[in-house]
C-alpha positions in Angstrom: 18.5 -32.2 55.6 19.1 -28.5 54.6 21.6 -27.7 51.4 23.1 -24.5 50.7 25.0 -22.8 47.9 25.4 -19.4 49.0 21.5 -18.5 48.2 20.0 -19.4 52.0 19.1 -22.5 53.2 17.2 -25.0 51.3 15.3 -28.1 52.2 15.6 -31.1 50.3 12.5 -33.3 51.3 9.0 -32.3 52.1 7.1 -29.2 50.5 10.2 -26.2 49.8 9.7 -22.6 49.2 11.8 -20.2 47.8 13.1 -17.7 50.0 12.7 -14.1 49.0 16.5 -13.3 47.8 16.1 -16.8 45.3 13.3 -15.1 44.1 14.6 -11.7 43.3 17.9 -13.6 41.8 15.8 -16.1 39.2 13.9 -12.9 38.8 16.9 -10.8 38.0 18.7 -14.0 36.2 15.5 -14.4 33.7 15.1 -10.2 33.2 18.9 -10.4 32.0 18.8 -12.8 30.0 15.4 -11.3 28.0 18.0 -8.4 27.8 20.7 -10.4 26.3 19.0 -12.1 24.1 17.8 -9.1 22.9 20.5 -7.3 22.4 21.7 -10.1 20.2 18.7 -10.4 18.6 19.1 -6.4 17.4 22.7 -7.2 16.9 22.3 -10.2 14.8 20.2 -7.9 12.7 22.2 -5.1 12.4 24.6 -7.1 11.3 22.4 -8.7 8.7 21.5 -5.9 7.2 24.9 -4.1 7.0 26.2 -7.7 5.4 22.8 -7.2 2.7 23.7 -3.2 2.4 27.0 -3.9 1.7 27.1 -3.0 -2.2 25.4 0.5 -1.3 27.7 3.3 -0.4 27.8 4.2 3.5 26.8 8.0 5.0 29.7 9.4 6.1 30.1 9.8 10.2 28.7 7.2 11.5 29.7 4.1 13.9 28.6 0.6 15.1 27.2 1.6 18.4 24.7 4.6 17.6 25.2 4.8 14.0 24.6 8.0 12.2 23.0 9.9 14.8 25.4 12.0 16.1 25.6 13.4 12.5 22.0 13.9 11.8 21.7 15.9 15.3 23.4 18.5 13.5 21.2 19.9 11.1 17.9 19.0 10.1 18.2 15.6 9.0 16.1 15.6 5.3 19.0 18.3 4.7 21.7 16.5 5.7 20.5 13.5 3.8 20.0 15.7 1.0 23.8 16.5 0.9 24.7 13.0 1.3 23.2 12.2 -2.1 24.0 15.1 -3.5 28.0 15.1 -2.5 28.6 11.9 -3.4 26.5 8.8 -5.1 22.7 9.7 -4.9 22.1 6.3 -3.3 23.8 5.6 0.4 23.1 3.9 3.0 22.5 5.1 7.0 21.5 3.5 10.2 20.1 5.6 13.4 19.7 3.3 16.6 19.1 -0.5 15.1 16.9 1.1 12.0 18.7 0.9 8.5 17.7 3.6 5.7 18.7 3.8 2.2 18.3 7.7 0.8 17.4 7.7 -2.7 18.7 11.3 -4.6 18.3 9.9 -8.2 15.3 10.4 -10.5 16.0 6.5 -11.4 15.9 6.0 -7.6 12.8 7.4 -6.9 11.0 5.3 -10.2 12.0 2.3 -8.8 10.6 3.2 -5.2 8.1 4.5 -6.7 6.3 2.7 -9.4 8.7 0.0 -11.4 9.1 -1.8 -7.6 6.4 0.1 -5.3 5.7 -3.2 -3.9 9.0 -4.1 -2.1 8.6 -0.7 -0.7 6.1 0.7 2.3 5.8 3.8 4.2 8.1 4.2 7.1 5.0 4.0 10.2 7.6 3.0 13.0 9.9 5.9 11.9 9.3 8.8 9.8 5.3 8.9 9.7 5.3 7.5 13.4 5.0 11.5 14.9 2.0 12.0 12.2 0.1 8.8 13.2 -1.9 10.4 16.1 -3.8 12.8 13.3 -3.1 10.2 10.2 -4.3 7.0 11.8 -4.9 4.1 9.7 -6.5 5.6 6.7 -4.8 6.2 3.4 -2.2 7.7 3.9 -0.8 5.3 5.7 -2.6 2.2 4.5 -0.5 -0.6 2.8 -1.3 -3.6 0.6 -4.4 -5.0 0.2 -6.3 -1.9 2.6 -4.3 0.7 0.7 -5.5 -0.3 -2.8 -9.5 -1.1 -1.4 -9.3 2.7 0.1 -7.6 4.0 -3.2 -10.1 2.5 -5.4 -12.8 3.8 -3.3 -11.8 7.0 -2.5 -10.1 7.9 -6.1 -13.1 8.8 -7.9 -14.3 11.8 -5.5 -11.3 13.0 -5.2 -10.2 13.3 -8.4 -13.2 14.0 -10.6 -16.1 14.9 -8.4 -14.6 17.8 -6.1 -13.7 19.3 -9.2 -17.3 20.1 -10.1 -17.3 21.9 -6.4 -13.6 23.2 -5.9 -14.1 26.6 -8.6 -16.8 27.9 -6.5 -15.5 27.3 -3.5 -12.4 28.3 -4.2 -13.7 31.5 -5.3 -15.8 32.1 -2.3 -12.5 31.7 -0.2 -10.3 34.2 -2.7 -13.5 36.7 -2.3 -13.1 37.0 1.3 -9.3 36.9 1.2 -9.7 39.9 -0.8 -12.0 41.7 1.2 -9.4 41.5 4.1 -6.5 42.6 1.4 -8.5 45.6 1.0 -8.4 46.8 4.0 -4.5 45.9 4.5 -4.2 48.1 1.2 -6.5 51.2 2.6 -4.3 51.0 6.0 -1.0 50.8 4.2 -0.2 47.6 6.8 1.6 44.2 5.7 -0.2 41.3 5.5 1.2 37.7 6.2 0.4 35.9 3.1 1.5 32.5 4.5 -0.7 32.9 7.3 -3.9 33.9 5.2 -3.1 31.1 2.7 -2.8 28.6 5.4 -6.7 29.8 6.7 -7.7 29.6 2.9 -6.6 26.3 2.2 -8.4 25.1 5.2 -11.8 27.1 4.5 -11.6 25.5 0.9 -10.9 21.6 2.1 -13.8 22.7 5.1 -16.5 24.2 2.7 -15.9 21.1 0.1 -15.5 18.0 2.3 -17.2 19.1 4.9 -19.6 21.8 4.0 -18.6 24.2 7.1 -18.9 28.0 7.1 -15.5 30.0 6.7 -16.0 31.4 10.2 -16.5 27.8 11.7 -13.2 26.5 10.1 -11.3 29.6 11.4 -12.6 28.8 14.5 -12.2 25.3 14.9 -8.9 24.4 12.5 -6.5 27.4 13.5 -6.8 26.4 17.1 -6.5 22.6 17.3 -5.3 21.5 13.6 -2.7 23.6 13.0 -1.1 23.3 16.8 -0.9 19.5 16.2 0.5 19.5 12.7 3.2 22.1 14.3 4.0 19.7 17.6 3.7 16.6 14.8 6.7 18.3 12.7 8.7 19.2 15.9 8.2 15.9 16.9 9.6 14.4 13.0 12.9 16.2 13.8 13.1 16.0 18.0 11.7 12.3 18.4 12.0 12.2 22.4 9.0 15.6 22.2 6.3 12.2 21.9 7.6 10.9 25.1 8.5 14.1 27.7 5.7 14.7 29.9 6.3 18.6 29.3 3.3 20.7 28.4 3.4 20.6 25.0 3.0 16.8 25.2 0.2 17.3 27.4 -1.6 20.0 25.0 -0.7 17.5 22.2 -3.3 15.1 23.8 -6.3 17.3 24.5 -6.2 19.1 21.2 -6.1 15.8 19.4 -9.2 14.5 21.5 -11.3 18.0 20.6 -10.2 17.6 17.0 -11.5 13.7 17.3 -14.7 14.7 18.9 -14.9 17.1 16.8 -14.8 15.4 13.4 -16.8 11.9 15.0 -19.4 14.2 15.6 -19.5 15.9 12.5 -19.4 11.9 10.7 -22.1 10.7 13.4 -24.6 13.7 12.6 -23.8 13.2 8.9 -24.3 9.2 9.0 -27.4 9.8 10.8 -28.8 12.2 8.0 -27.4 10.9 4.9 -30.6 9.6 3.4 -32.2 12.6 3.9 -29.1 14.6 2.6 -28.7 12.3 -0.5 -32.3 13.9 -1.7 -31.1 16.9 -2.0 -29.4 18.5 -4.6 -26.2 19.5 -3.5 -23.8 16.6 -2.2 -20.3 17.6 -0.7 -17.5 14.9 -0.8 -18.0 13.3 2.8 -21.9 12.3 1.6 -20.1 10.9 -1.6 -17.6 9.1 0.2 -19.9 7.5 3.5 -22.3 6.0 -0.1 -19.1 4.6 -1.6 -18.4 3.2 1.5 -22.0 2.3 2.3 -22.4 0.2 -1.2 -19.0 -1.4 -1.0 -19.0 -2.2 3.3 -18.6 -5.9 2.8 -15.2 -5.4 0.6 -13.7 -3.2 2.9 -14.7 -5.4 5.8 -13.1 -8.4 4.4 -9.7 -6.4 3.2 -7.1 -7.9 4.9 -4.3 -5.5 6.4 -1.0 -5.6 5.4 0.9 -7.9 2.6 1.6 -11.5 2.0 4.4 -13.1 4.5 6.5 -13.1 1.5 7.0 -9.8 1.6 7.4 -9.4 5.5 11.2 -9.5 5.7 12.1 -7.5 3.2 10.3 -5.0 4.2 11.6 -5.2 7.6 14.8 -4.8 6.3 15.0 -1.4 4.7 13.2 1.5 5.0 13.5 4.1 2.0 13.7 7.6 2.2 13.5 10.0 -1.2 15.1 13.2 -1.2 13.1 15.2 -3.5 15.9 18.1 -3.0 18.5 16.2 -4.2 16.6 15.1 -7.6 15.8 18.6 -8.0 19.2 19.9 -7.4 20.0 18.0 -11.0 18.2 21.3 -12.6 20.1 24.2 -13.2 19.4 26.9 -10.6 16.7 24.7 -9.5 15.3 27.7 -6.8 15.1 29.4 -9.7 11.8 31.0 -10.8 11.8 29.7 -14.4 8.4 27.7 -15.2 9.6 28.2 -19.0 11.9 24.9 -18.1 9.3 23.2 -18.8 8.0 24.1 -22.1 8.8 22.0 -25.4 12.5 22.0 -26.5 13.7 23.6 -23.2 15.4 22.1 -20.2 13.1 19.4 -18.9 13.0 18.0 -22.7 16.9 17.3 -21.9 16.4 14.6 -19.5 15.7 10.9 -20.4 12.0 11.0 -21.6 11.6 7.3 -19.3 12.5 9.4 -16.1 11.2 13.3 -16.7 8.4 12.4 -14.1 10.5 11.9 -11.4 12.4 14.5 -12.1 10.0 16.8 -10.2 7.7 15.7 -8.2 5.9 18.1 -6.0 2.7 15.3 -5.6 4.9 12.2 -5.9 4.7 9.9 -9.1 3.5 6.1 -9.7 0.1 4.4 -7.7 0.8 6.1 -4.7 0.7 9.5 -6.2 -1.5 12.1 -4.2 -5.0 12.2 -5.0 -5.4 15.9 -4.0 -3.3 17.0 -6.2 -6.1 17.8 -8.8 -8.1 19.5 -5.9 -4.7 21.4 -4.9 -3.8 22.9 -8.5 -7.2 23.9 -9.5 -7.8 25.8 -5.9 -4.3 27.1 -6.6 -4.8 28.7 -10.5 -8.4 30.3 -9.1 -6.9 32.0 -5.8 -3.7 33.3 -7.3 -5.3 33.9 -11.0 -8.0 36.1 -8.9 -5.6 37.5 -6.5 -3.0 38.7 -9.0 -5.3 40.2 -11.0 -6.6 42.5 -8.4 -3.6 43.1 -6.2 0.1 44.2 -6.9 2.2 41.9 -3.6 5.6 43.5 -3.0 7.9 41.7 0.0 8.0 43.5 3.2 10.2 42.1 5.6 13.2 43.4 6.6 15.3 40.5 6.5 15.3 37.8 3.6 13.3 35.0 3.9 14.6 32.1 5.8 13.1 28.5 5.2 11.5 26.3 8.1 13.7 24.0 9.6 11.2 21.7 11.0 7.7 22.5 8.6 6.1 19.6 6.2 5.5 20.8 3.6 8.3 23.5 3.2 7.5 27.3 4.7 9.2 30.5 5.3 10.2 30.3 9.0 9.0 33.8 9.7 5.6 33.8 7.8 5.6 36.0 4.3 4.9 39.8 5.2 3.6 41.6 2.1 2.4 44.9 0.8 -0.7 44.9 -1.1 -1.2 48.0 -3.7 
């Protein structure tokens, strides 16, 4: 006997098969309801987290379907989140898509995110860092928990003490050469684009110390593959779909990041390979110091666990924090203001509340998760500019005031920085 309900015949004894259009119907029927649930899933959540969010003040322009995106595609979005907090409470709340953000624009804020609470708190991988992951990967900076503090621990020492026995020298190798090419620029009368030679000097000094490359190799290697895939990285922070297009930047993304990754693994596997004979000799750069630290302590690190106790898991699921450093700064008066005597004794930064005056600038961030180059960074920064002001007069060239980057990490003039050396 053969049974029908609209789907083809069907037979009710003996061995049945499903005639194609069944199939393509339960396989529709199961593929929507995957959909549905879902969608309810992502609604159900949204909803959770707007109920939990509920005490914190709401960014202005958004609505239930897309939430605040239309608003952030207006402007560069740290600048717009920046005005939020700045125009109204310096703590709201915004969603983009099914993702819920709180911006902090207090110096109170940032304490609590980052040090009196740093552990209800991790970097934003699925979101913010997500276009810098490709060059990041999983090391420190984007470690959490357990790995984060194992890499800290073993990575603070070099960082902050040792390089400092190597940065002066190398630092002043770099400023030498730098000022061999200012020279010229000065005999020629020609302007110079500071922000491009600082940007090759940085990169010689970190080169030379972690590394122990020539200047010449790191202006061959780092301008052309580097710097491309910071610049695609911070397009990509600001135009998310870039990581997705098939377009030719996309495409020149990929094979510069593979040359920089062979590059660097074979840099690491020749320097793994010859690091007993390199440890007898008498000058160590920061990579041999590191692969021993990491040689002596392999069975910690090997047993670190990723990530933090399940505990933890849904709250941090929940909200993802964003600081806006220019909204804490704006709390200054005429914070773009060169004033550096601010911050002498009995002078504007002794007005603030002596438990938050750290967080009330923080170019390196504050708390354990504080940048561990930041000792490298200033010390390379008082040789260059203390030898580079003291032989040079810089005067500003360009026609046009400076205008800032929209889409640069850190901050930069969109234009470079043309200058006449005298």
């Amino acid at each position: 006997m053969q049974m029908s309900w609209g789907l083809g015949p069907m037979v009710a004894n003996g061995d049945a098969a499903f005639h194609p259009g069944q199939a393509a119907l339960l396989a529709a029927a199961v593929l929507l309801s995957l959909v549905c649930f879902q969608l309810l899933r992502g609604l159900y959540r949204i909803v959770a987290i707007e109920r939990g969010l509920s005490d914190v003040p709401s960014a202005p322009g958004g609505n239930f379907l897309l939430g605040h995106v239309l608003p952030l595609l207006k402007g560069t979005p740290w600048d717009i989140m920046a005005a939020w907090v700045m125009n109204s409470p310096p703590l709201v709340h915004l969603r983009i898509l099914q993702r819920s953000m709180v911006v902090v624009g207090s110096a109170e804020g940032l304490k609590r995110v980052f040090q009196t609470n740093q552990r209800n708190y991790v970097k934003d991988l699925d979101f913010s860092f997500h276009p810098f992951l490709p060059i990041l990967g999983t090391g420190l900076v984007t470690a959490q928990g357990a790995l984060w503090q194992s890499q800290r621990l073993l990575m603070a020492p070099t960082l902050r003490v040792d390089v400092l026995d190597d940065v002066i020298g190398v630092a002043r190798r770099a400023a030498d050469r730098l000022t061999a090419k200012l020279e010229e620029a000065k005999r020629s009368g020609q302007a110079v684009d500071m922000e491009e030679e600082f940007r090759l000097l940085t990169l010689q000094v970190i080169g030379e110390a972690v590394l122990s490359l020539p200047a010449d190799e790191c202006d061959r290697v780092f301008p052309q593959l580097y710097l491309p895939v910071m610049a695609e990285a911070n397009l990509r922070a600001i135009r998310p779909w870039r990581q997705y297009l098939p377009t030719p930047s996309f495409f020149a993304f990929l094979w510069r990041m593979h040359q920089l990754n062979s590059y660097i693994q074979a840099l690491l596997r020749n320097r793994w390979n010859t690091r007993h004979e390199r440890a007898k000799a008498a000058k160590r750069d920061i990579l041999d110091r590191l692969i021993t630290a990491i040689e002596v302590r392999e069975e910690a690190v090997a047993a670190t666990k990723a990530g933090d106790e399940p505990s933890r898991a849904a709250a941090e699921d929940m909200v993802y924090t964003v600081s806006s450093l220019k909204a804490v700064h704006a709390t200054w008066q005429q914070p773009s203001a060169w004033r550096p005597e601010r911050f002498l004794p009995g002078d504007e930064y002794d007005e603030f509340p002596e438990d938050i005056r750290p967080f009330m600038f923080v170019p390196f961030i504050q708390g354990p998760r504080n940048c561990l180059g930041q000792y490298f960074a200033l010390l390379e920064a008082r040789i260059v500019l203390g030898l580079l002001v003291k032989r040079f007069n810089f005067q500003y060239a360009a026609s046009t005031p400076a205008v800032r980057h929209a889409s640069v990490i850190p901050v930069g003039p969109a234009d470079g920085m043309m200058m006449k050396v005298t």
